[in-house]
N, C-alpha and C positions, 0 to 999 in steps of 0.2 A: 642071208644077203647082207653085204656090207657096204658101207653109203660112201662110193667111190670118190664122189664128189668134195668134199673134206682131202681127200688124198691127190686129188687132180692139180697140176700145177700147169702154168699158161704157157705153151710152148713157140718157140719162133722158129722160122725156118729159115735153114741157111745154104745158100748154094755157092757152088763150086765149080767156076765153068771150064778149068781147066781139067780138074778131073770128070766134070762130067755127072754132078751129082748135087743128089738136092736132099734135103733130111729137117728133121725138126728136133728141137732139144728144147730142154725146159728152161726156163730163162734164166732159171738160177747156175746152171751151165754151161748158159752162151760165150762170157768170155776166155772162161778154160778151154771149151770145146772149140773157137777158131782157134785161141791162139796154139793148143796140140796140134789141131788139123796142118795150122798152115807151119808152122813149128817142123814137125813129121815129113812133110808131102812138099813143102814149097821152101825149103832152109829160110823160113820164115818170111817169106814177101807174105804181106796180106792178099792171097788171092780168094780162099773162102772167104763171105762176108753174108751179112744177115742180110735176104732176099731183098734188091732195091727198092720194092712196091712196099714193101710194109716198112723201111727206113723212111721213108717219103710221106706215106702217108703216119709215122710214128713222128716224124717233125712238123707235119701241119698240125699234128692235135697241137703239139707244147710249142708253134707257134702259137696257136690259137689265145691256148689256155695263158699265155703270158702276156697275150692284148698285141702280139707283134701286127695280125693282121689286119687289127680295125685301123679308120683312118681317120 
């Protein structure tokens, strides 16, 4: 048995509503992986993009965590 967890890396998902698809990649290949995707499939308009709900809530943490939200 090998301790997968060591080798697991945090992945995000990213959808494409033109094509009609939705996928996860590792984070460390998120910016290669739109900009191929949309590169390939959209002569490069940004139309894949990393899922809105998780962009959303990935900029309330580091609102957060930067003090943007207290008052």
């Amino acid at each position: 048995m090998t301790d997968e967890s060591s080798d697991e890396q945090a992945t995000v998902p990213i959808v494409c509503a033109e094509c009609e698809t939705t996928t996860r990649v590792p984070l460390s290949e998120l910016a290669t992986t739109l900009e191929r995707h949309n590169d390939n499939q959209h002569d490069g308009d940004q139309v894949a993009q990393v899922d809105p709900d998780i962009a959303d809530q990935v900029a309330d943490l580091v609102a957060e965590d930067l003090g943007l939200l207290e008052e």
